[in-house]
N, CA, C and O atoms as a Tinker XYZ file with bonds, in Angstrom:
   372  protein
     1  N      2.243000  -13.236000   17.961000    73     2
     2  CA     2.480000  -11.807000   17.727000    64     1     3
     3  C      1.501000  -11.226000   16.733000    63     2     4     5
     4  O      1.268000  -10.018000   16.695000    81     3
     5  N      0.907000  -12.144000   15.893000    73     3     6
     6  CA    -0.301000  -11.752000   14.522000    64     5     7
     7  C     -1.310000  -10.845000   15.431000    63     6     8     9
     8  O     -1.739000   -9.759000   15.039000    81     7
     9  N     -1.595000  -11.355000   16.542000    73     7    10
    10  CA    -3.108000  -11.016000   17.068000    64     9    11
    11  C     -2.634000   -9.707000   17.720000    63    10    12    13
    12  O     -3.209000   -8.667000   17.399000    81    11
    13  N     -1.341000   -9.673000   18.868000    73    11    14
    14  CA    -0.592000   -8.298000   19.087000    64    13    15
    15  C     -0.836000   -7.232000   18.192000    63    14    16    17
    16  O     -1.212000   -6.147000   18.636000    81    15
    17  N     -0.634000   -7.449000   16.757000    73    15    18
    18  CA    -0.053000   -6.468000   16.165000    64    17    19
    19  C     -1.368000   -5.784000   15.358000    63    18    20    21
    20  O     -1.281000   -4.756000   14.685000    81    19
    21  N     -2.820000   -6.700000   15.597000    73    19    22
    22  CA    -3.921000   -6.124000   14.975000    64    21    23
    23  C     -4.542000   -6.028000   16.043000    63    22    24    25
    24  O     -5.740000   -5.866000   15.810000    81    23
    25  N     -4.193000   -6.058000   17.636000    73    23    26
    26  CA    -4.624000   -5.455000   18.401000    64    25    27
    27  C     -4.587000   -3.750000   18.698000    63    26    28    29
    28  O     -5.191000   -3.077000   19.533000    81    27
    29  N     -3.764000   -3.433000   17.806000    73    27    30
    30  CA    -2.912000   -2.239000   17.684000    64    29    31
    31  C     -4.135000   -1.166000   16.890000    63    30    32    33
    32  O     -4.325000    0.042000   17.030000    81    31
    33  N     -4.736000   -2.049000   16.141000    73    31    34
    34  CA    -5.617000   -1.243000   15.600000    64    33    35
    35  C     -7.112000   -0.921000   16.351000    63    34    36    37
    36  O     -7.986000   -0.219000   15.842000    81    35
    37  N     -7.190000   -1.468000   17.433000    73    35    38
    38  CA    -8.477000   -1.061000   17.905000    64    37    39
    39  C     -7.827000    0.108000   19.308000    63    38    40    41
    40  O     -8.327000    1.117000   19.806000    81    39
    41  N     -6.476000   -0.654000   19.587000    73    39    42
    42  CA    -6.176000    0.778000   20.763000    64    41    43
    43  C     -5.645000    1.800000   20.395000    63    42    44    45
    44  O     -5.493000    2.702000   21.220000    81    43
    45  N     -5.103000    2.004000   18.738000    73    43    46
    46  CA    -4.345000    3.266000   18.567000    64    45    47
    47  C     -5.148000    3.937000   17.894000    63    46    48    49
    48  O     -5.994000    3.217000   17.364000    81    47
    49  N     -5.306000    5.456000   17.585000    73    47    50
    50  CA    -6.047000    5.834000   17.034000    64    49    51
    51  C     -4.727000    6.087000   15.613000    63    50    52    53
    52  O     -3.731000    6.811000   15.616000    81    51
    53  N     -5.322000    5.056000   14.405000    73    51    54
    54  CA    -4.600000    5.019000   13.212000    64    53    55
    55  C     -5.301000    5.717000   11.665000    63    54    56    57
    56  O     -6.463000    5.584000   11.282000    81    55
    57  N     -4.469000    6.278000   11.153000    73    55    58
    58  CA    -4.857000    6.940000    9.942000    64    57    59
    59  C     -4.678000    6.248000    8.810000    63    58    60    61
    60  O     -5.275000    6.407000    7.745000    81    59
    61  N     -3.944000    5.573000    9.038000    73    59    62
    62  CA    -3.268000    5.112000    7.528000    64    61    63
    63  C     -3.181000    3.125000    7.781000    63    62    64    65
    64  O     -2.784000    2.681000    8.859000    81    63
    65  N     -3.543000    2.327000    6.809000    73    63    66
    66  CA    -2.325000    1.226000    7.456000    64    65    67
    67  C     -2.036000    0.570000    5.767000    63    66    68    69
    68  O     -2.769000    0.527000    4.779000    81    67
    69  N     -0.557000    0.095000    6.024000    73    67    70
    70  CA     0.276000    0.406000    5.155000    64    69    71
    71  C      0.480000   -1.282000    4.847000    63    70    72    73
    72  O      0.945000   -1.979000    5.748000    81    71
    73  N      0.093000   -1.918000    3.473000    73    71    74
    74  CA     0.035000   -3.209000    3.039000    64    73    75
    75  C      2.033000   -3.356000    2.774000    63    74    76    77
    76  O      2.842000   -2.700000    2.117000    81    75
    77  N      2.073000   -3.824000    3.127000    73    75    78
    78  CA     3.388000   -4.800000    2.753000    64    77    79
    79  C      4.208000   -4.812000    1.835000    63    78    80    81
    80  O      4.623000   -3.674000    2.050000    81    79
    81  N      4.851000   -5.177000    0.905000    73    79    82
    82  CA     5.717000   -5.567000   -0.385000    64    81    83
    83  C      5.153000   -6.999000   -0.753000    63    82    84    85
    84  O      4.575000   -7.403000   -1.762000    81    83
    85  N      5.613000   -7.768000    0.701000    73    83    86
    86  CA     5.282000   -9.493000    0.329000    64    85    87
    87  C      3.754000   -9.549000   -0.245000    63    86    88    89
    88  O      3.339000  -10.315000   -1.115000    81    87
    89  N      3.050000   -8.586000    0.430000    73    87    90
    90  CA     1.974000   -9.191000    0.132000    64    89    91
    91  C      1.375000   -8.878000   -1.466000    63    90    92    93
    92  O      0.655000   -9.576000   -2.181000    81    91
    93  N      2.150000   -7.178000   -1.763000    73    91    94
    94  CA     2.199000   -6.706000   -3.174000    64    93    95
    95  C      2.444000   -7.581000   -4.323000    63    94    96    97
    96  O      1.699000   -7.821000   -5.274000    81    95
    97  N      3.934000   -8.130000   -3.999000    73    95    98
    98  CA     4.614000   -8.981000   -4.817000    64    97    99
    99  C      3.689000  -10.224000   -5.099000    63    98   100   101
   100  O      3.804000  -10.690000   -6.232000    81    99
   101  N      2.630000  -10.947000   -4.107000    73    99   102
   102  CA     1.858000  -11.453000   -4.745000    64   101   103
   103  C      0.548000  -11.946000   -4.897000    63   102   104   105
   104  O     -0.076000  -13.001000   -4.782000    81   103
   105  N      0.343000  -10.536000   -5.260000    73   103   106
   106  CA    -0.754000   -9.883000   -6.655000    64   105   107
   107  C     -1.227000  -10.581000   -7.782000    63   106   108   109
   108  O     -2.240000  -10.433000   -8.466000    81   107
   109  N     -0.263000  -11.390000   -7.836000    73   107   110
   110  CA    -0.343000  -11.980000   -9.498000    64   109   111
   111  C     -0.633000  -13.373000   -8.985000    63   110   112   113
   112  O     -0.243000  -14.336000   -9.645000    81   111
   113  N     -1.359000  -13.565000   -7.733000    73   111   114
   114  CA    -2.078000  -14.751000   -7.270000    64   113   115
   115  C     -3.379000  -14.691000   -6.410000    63   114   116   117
   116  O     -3.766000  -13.907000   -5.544000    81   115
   117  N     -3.888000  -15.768000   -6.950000    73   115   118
   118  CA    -5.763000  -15.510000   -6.242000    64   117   119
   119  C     -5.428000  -15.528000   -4.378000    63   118   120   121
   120  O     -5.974000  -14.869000   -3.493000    81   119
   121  N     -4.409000  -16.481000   -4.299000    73   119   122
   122  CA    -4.529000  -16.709000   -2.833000    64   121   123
   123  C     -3.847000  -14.980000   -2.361000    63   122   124   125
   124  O     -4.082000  -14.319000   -1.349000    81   123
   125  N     -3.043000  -14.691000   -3.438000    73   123   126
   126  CA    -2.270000  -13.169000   -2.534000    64   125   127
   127  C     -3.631000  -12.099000   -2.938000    63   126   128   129
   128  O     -3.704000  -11.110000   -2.208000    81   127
   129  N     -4.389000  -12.183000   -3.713000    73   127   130
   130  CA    -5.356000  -11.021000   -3.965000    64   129   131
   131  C     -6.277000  -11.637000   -2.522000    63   130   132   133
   132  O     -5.834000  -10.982000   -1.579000    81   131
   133  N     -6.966000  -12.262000   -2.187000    73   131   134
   134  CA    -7.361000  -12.532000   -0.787000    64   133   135
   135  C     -7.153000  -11.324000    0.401000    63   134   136   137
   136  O     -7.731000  -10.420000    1.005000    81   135
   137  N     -5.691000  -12.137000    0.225000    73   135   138
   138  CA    -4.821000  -11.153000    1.824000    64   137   139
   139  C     -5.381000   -9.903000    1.344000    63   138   140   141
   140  O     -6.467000   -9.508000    1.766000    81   139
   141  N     -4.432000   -8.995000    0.141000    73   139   142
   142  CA    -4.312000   -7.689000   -0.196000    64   141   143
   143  C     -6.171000   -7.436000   -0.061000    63   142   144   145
   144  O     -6.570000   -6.694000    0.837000    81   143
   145  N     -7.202000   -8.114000   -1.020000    73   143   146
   146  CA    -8.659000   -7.370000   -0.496000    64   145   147
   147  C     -9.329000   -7.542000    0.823000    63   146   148   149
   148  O    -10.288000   -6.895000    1.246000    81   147
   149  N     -8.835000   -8.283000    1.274000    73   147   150
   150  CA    -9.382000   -8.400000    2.892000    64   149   151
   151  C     -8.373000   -7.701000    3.735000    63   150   152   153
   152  O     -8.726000   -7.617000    4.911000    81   151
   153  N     -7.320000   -7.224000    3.484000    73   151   154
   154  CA    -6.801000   -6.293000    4.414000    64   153   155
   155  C     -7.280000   -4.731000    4.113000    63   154   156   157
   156  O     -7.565000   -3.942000    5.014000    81   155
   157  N     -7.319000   -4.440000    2.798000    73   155   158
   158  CA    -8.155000   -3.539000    2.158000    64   157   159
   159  C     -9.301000   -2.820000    3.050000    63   158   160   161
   160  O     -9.284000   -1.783000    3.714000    81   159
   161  N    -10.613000   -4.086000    2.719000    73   159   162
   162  CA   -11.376000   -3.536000    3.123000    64   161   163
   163  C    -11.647000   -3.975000    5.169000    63   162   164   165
   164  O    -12.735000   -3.928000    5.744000    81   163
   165  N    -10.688000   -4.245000    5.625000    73   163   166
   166  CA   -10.866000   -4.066000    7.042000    64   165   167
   167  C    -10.335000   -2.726000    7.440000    63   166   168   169
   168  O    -10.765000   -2.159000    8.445000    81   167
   169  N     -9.310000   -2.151000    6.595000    73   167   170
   170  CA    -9.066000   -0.778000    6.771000    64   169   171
   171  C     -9.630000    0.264000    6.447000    63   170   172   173
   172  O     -9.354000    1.321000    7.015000    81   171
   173  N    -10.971000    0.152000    5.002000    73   171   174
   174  CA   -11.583000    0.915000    4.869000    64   173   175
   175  C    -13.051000    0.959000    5.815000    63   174   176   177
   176  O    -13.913000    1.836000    5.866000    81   175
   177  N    -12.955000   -0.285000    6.490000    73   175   178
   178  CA   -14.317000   -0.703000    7.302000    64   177   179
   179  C    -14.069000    0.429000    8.735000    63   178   180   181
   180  O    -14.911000    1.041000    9.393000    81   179
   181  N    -12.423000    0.379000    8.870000    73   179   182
   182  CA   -12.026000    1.272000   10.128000    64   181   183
   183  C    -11.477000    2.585000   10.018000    63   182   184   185
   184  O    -10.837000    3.200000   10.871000    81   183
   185  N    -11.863000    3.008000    8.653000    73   183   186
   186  CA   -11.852000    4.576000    8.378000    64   185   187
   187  C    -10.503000    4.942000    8.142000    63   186   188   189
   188  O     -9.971000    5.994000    8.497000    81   187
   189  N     -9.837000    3.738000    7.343000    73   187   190
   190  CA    -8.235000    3.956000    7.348000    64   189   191
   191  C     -7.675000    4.194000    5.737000    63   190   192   193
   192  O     -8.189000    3.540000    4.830000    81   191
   193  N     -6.667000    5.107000    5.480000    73   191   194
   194  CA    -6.471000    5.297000    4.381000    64   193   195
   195  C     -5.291000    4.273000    4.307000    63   194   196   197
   196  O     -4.388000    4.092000    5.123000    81   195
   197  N     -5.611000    3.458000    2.745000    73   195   198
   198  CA    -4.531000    2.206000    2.619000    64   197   199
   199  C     -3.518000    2.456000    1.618000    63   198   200   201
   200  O     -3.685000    2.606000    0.408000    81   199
   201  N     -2.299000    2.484000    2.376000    73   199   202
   202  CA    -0.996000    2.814000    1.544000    64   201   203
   203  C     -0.171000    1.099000    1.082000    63   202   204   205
   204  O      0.173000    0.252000    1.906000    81   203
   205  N     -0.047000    1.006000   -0.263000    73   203   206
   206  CA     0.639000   -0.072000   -1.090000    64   205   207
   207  C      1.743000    0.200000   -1.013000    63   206   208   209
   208  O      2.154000    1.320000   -1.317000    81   207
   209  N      2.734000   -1.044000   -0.458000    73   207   210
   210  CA     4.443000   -0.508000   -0.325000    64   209   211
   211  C      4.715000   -1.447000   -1.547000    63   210   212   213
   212  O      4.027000   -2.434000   -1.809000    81   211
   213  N      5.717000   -1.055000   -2.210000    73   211   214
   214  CA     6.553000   -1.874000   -3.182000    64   213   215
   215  C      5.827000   -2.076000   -4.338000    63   214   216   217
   216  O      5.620000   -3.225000   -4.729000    81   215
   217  N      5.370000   -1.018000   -4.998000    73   215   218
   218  CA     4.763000   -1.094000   -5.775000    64   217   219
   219  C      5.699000   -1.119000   -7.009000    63   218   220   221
   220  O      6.606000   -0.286000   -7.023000    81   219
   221  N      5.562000   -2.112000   -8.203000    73   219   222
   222  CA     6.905000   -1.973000   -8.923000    64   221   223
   223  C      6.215000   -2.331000  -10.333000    63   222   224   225
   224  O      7.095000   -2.644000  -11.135000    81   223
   225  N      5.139000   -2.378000  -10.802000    73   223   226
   226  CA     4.687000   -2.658000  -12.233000    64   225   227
   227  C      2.923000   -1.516000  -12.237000    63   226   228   229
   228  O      2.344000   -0.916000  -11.331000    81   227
   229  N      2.611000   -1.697000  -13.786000    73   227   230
   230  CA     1.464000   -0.995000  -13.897000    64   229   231
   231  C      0.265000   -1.653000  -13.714000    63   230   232   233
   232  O     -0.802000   -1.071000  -13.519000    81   231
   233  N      0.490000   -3.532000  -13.805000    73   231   234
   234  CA    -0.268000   -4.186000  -13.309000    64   233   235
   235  C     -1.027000   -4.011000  -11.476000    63   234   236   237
   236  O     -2.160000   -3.766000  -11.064000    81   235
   237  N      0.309000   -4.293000  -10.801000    73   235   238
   238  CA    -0.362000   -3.928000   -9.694000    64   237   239
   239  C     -0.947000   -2.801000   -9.670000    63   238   240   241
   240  O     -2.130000   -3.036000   -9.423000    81   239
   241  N     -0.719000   -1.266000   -9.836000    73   239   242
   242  CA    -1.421000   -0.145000  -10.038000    64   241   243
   243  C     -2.238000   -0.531000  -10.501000    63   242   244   245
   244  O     -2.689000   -1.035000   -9.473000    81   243
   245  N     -2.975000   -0.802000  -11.260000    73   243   246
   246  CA    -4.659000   -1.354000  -11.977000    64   245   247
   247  C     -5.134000   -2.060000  -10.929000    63   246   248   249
   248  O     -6.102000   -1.678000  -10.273000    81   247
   249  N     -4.357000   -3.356000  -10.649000    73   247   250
   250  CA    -5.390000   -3.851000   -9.360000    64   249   251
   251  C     -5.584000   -2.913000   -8.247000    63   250   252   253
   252  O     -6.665000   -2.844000   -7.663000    81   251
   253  N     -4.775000   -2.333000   -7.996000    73   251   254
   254  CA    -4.624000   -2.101000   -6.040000    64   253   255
   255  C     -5.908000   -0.661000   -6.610000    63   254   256   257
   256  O     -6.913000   -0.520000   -5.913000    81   255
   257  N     -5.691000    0.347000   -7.965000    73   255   258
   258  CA    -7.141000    0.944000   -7.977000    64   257   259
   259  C     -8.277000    0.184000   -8.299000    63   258   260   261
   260  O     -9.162000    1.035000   -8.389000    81   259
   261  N     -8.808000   -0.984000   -8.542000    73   259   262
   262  CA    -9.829000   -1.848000   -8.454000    64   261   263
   263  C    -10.191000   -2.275000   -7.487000    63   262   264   265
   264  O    -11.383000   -2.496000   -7.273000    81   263
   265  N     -9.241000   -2.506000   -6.639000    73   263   266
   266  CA   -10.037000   -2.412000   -4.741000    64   265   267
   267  C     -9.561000   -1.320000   -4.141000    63   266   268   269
   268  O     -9.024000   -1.505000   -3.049000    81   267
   269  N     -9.613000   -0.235000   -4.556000    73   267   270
   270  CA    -9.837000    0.879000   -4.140000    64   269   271
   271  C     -8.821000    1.275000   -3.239000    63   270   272   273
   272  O     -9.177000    2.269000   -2.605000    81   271
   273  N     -7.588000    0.836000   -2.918000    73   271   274
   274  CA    -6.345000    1.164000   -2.536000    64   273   275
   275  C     -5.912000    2.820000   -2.537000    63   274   276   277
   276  O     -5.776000    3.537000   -3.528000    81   275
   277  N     -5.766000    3.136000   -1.305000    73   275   278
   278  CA    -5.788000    4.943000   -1.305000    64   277   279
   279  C     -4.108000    5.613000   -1.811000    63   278   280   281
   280  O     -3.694000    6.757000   -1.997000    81   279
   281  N     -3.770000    4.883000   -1.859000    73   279   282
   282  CA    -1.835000    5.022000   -1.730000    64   281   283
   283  C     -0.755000    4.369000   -2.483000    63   282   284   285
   284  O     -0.422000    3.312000   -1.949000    81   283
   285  N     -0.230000    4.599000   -3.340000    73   283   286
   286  CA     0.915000    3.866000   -3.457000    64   285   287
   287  C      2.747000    4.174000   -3.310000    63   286   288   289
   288  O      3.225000    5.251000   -3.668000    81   287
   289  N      3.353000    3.373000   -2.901000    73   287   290
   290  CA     4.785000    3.749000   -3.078000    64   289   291
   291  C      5.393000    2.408000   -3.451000    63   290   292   293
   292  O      4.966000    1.264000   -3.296000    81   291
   293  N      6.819000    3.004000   -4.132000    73   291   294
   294  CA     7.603000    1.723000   -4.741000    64   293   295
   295  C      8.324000    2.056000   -6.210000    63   294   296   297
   296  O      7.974000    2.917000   -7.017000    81   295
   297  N      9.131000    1.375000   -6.286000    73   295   298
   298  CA     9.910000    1.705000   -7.937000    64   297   299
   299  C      9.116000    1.880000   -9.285000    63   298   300   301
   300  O      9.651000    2.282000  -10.317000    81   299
   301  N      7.556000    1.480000   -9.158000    73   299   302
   302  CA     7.434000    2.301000  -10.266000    64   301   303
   303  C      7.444000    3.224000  -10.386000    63   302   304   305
   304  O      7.881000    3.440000  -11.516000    81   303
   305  N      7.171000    4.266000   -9.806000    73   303   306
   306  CA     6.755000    5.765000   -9.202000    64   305   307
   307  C      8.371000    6.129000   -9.341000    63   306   308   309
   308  O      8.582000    6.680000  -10.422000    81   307
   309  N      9.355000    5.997000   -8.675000    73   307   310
   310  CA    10.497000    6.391000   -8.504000    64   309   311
   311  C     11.724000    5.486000   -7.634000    63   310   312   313
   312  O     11.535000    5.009000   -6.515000    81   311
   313  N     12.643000    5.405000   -8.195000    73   311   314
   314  CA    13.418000    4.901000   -6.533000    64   313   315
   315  C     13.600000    5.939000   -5.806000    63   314   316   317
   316  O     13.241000    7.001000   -6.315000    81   315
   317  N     14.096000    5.979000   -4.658000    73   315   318
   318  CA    14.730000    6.647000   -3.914000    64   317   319
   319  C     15.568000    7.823000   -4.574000    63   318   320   321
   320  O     16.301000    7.442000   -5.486000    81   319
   321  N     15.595000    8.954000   -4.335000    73   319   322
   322  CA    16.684000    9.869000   -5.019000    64   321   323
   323  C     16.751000   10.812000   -3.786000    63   322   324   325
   324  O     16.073000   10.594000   -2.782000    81   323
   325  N     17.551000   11.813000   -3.895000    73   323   326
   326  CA    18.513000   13.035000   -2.995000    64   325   327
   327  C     17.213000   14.009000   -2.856000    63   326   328   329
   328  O     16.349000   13.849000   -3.717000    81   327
   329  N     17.015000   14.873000   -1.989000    73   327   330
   330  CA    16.023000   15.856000   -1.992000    64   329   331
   331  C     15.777000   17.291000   -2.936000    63   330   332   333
   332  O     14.861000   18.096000   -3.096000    81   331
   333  N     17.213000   17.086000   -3.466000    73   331   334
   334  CA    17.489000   18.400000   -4.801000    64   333   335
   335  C     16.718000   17.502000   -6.113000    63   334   336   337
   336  O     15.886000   17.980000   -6.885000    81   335
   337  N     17.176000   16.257000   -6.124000    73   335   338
   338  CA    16.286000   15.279000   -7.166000    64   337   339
   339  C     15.096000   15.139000   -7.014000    63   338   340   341
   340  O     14.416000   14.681000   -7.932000    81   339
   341  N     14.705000   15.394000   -6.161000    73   339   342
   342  CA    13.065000   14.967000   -5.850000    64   341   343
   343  C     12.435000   16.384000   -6.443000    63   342   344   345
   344  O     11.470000   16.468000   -7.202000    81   343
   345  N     13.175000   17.409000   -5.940000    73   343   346
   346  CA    12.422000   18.826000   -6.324000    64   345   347
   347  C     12.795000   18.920000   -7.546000    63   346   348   349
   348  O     11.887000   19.588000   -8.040000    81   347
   349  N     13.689000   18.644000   -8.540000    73   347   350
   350  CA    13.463000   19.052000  -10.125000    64   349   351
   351  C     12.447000   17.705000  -10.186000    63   350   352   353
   352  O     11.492000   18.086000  -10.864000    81   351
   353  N     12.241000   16.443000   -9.826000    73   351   354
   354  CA    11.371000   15.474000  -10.097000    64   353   355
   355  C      9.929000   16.186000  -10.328000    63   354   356   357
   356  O      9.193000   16.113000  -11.312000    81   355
   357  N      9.764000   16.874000   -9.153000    73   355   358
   358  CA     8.640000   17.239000   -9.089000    64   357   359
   359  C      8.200000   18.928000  -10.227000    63   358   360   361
   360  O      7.153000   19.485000  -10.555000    81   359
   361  N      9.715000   19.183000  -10.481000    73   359   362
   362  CA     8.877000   20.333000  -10.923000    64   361   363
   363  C      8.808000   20.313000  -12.337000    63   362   364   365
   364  O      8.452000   21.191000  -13.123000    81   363
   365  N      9.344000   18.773000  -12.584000    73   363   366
   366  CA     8.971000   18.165000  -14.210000    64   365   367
   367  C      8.070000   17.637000  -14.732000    63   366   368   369
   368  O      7.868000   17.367000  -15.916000    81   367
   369  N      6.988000   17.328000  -13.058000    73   367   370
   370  CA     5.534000   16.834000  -13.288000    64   369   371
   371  C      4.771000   17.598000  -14.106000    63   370   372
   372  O      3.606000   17.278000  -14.342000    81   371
């Protein structure tokens, strides 16, 4: 199913592709920085903006902007909240 699912990227026309949690979570290893910069830059090689899921410390934020990572989401940023919460969230920025 690995090869299926990156076949996906040469027949769909994709904007975005969106790294993982597992692979976020580990960051704080040479073998997981691998995956995360080689998935990186095959998405920036294919004109794709790269969104970080599960982003949950300021560490990863420092790395994922050191390879140039276009996106992030995850509990550092915020958990989840109601859409009335999100709009005073935002208008406290």
């Amino acid at each position: 199913t690995g090869y299926s699912s990156l076949s996906y990227l040469k027949k769909y026309p994709i904007d975005y592709l969106k790294i993982d949690k597992s692979f976020i979570d580990d960051s704080c290893n040479s073998q997981g920085k691998v995956f995360i910069e080689t998935i990186v830059k095959m998405g920036q090689t294919l004109n794709m903006k790269i969104v970080a899921e599960g982003v949950e410390t300021q560490e990863q934020v420092e790395y994922l902007k050191s390879i140039s990572c276009n996106l992030y989401q995850g509990y550092y940023f915020s958990k989840p909240i109601k859409a009335k919460e999100l709009e005073e969230f935002y208008k406290s920025l």
